[in-house]
C-alpha distance (Angstrom), angle and dihedral (degrees) to the residues before:
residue distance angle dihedral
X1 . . .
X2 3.98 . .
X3 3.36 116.2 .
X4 3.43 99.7 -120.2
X5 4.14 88.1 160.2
X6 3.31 144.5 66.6
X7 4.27 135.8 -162.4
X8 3.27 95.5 -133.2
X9 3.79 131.7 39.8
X10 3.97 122.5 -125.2
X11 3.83 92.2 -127.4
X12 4.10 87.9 44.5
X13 3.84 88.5 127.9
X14 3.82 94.4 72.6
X15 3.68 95.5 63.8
X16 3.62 99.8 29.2
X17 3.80 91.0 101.2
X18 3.23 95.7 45.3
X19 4.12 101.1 60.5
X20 3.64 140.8 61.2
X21 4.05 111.2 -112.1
X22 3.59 103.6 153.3
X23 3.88 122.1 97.9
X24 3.37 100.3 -134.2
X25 3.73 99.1 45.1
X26 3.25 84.2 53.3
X27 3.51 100.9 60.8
X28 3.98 93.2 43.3
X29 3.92 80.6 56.4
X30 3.62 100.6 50.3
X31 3.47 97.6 42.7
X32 3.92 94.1 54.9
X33 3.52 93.3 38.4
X34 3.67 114.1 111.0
X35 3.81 90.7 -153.2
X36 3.83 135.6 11.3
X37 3.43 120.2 -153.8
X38 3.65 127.5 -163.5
X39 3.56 106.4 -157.3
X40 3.86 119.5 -158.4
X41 3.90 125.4 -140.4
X42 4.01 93.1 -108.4
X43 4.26 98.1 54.3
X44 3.79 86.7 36.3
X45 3.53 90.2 52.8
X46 3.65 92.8 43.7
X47 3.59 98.4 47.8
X48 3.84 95.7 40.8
X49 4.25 81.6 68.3
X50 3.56 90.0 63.8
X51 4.19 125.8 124.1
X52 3.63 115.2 -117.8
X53 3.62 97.0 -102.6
X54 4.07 91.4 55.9
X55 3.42 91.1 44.9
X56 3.59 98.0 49.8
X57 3.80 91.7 52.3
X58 3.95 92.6 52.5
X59 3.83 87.1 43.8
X60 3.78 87.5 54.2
X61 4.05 87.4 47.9
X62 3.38 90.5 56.1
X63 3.97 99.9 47.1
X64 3.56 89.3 51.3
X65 3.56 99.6 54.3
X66 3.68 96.5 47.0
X67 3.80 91.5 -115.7
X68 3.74 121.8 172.8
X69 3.92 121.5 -149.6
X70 4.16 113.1 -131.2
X71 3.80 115.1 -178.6
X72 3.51 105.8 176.4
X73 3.97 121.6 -144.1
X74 3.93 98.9 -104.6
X75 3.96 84.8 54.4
X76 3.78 95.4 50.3
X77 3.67 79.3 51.9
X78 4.04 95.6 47.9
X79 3.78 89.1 47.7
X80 3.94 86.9 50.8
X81 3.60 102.0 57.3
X82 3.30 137.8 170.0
X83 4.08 95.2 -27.7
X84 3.64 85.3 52.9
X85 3.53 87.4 -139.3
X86 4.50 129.8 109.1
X87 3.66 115.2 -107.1
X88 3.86 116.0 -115.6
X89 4.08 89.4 -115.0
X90 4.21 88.8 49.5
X91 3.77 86.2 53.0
X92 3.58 95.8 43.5
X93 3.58 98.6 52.8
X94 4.24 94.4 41.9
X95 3.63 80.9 58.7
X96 4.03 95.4 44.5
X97 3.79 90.4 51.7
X98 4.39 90.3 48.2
X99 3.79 90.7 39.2
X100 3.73 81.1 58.0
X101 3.39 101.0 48.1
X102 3.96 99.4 -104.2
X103 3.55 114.4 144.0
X104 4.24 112.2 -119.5
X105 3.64 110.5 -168.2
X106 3.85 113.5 -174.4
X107 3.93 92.6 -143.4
X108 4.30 116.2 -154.1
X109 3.54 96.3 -155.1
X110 4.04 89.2 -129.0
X111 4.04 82.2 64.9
X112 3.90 84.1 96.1
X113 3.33 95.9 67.8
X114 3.53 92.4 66.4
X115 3.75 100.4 41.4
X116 4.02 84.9 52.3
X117 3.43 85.6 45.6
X118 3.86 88.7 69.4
X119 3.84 96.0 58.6
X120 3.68 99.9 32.2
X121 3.77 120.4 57.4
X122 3.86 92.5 -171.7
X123 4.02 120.4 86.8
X124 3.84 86.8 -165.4
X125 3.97 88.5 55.6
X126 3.94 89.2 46.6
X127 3.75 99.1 47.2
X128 3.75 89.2 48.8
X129 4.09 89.1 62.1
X130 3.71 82.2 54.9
X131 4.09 94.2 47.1
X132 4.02 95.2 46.2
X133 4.27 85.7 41.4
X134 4.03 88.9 57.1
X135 3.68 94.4 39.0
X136 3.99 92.7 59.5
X137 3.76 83.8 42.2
X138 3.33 105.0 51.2
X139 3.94 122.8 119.1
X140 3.82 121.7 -177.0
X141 3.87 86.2 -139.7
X142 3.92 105.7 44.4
X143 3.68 143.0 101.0
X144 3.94 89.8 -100.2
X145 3.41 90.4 54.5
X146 3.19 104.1 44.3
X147 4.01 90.9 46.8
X148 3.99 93.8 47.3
X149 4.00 87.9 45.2
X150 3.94 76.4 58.9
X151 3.40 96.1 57.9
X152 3.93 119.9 43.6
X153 3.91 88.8 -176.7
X154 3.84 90.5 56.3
X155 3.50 100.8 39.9
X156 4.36 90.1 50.2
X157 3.79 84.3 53.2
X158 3.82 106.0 45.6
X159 3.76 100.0 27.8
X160 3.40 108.1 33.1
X161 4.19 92.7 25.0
X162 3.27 100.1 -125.9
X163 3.87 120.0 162.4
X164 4.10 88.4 8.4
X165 4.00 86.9 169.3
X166 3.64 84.4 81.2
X167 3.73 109.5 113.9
X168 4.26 99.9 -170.5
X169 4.12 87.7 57.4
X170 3.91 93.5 102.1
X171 4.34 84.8 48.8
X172 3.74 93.9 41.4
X173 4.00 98.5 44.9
X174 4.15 96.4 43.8
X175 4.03 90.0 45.2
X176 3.32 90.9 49.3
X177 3.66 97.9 49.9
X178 3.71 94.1 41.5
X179 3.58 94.7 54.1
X180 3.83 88.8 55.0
X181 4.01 91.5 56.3
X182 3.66 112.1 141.1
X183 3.72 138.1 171.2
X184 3.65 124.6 -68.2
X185 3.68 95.0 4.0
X186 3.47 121.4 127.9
X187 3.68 99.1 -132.2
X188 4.17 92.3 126.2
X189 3.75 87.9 59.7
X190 4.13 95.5 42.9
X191 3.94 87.4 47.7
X192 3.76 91.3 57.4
X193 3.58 96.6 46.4
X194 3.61 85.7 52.9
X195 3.56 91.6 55.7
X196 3.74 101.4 41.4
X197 4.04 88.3 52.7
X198 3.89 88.8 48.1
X199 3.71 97.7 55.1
X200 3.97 101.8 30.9
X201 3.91 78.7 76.4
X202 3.74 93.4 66.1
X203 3.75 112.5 110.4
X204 3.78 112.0 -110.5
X205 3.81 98.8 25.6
X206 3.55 105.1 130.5
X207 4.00 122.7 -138.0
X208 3.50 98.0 -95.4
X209 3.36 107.8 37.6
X210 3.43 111.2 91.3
X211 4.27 104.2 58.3
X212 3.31 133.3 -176.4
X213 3.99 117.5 -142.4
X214 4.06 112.6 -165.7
X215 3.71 140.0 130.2
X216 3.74 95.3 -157.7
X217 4.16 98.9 109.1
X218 4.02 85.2 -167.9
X219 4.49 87.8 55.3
X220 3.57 89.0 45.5
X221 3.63 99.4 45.8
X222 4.06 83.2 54.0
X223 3.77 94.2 44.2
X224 3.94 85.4 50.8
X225 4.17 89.4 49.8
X226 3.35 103.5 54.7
X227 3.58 90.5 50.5
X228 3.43 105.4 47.2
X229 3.92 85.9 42.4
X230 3.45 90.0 61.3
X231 3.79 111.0 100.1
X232 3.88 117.2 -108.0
X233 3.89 92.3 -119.4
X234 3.95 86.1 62.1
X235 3.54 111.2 26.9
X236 3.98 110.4 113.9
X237 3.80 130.1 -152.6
X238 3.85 119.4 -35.3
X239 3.61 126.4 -90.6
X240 3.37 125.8 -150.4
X241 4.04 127.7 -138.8
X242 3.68 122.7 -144.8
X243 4.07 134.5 -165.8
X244 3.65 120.3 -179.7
X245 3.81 91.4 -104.3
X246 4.15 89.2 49.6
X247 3.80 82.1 46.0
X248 3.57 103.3 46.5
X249 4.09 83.6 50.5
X250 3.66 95.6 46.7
X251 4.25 85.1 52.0
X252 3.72 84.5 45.3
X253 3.72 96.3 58.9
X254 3.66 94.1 40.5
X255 4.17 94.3 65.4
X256 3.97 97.3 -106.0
X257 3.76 97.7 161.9
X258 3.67 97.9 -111.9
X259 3.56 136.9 168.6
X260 3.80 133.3 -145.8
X261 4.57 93.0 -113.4
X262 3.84 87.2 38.5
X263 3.90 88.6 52.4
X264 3.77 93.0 47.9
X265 3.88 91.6 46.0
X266 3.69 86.4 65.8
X267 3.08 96.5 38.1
X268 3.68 98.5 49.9
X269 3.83 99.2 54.0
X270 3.84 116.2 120.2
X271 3.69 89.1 7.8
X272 3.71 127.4 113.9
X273 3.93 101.1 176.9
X274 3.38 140.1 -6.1
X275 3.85 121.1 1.2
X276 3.90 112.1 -131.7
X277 3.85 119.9 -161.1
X278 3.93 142.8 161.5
X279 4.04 111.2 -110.0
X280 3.34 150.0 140.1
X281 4.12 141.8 -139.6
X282 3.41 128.5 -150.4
X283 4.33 89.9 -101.8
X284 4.08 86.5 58.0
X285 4.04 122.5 107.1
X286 4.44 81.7 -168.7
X287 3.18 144.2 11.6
X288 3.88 118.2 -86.9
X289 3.55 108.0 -138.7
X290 4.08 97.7 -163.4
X291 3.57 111.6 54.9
X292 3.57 115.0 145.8
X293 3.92 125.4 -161.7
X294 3.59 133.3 147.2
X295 3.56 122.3 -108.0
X296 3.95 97.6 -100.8
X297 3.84 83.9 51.8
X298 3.94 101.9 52.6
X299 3.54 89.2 39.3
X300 4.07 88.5 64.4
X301 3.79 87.9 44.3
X302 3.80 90.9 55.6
X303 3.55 85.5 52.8
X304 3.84 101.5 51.8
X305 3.70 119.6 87.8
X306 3.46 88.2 -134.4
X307 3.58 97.2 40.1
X308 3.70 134.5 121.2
X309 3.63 122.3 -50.6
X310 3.87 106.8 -138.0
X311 3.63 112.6 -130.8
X312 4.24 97.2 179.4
């Protein structure tokens, strides 16, 4: 594969002060967090278009729910691109959320070993959250597949579990898949479901917690698989998945002070037509997964009683 990405962005010295990279500040900050959220490239790059007013009301969402930004490393590499180098607007709006005082953790996926590692005092127990994670994961036609077919020593370890006393397999498996990023995979996505599985096994995460925001149907249709695949006797807490419509109805119902134009700002970026989304009213047996409404027109649903209820 080329290389066509990099870890770390050229320009990384502009937001540097204005994220969390070390471990163990990371843990404090996840564990007080009310919320994590794991953005994805797409709503990141969505909301990171947004006017200051629009912003500033989904900044003020997320103080008041306690919510706790997580960009993992393979989406700081997404949102780098080619030029290997942050947009102005990404910049911008890291700093907008900091300046605001809302925590930004830049999130290496192998992170989780160590915050497990707190809870857990086997590395056999640990690595196996990793194995069953990858398992529900797994693609035939994916980066992670294609990177573990690669490697018959990784793949024996993290698929099959084989040697699970070793403590570097979280470093060794995300490295390796990272370095294999391509274009047009979905390996961002994949990563985060990895991640979310991992830690909604931690004891005392509430359901909730951990949330997912993206506005990639296909990623959230994956993040929604591996869960559900996961067998009842070792699923961990619930995770929620956001859109921006789902959002903009959750910040609705929780009093932002929001107008109709400001809703269909947000609601509007990154779309050129109508908006489709999965929902349900209160005259539906199931949820209708292709209803299709402009912005001005969901945004008055949001704002019925009655309305639509906003699936993703």
């Amino acid at each position: 594969m080329a290389a066509a990405y990099i870890e770390t962005p050229d320009n990384w010295l502009e937001i540097e002060a204005h994220v969390c990279t070390e471990i163990d500040d990371i843990k404090r900050v996840f564990y007080q967090a009310d919320k994590v959220f794991f953005y994805d490239a797409c709503s990141f790059q969505r909301h990171s278009n947004l006017k200051d007013v629009e912003r500033d009301i989904l900044i003020r969402y997320f103080d008041r729910q306690g919510i706790t930004i997580f960009l993992t490393r393979c989406i700081l590499m997404e949102l780098s691109g080619d030029q290997h180098s942050l947009e102005r607007r990404f910049i911008d709006y890291i700093k907008s959320l900091d300046d605001a005082g809302i925590k930004v953790v830049l999130f290496n996926e192998e992170y989780a070993y160590s915050i497990l590692s707190d809870c857990f005092s086997s590395i056999e127990r640990i690595n196996e959250y990793l194995m069953w994670a990858v398992r529900m994961v797994y693609s035939p036609v994916s980066t992670i597949a294609e990177t573990l077919e690669a490697d018959r020593k990784l793949n024996s370890e993290v698929r099959e579990g084989k040697n699970l006393k070793a403590s570097d397999l979280y470093q060794r498996f995300f490295s390796a898949v990272r370095g294999n990023k391509d274009h047009e995979d979905n390996l961002g996505e994949e990563l985060i479901a990895i991640c979310v599985h991992i830690l909604s096994n931690l004891p005392g995460v509430a359901d909730g917690k951990l949330c997912v925001l993206t506005d990639d149907k296909g990623a959230a249709g994956k993040i929604d698989s591996v869960m559900r695949k996961t067998s009842p006797g070792n699923r961990g807490s619930k995770i929620v998945l956001f859109s921006t419509p789902k959002l903009v109805q959750h910040m609705f119902q929780e009093q932002i002070p929001l107008s109709e134009d400001e809703m269909v700002n947000i609601l509007s970026q990154g779309i050129s037509a109508n908006i489709l989304i999965m929902g349900i009213t209160d005259y539906d047996l199931e949820v209708d997964a292709k209803i299709s409404l402009s912005c001005r027109d969901l945004a008055r649903e949001i704002m019925k009683s009655n309305g639509i209820k906003i699936v993703f």
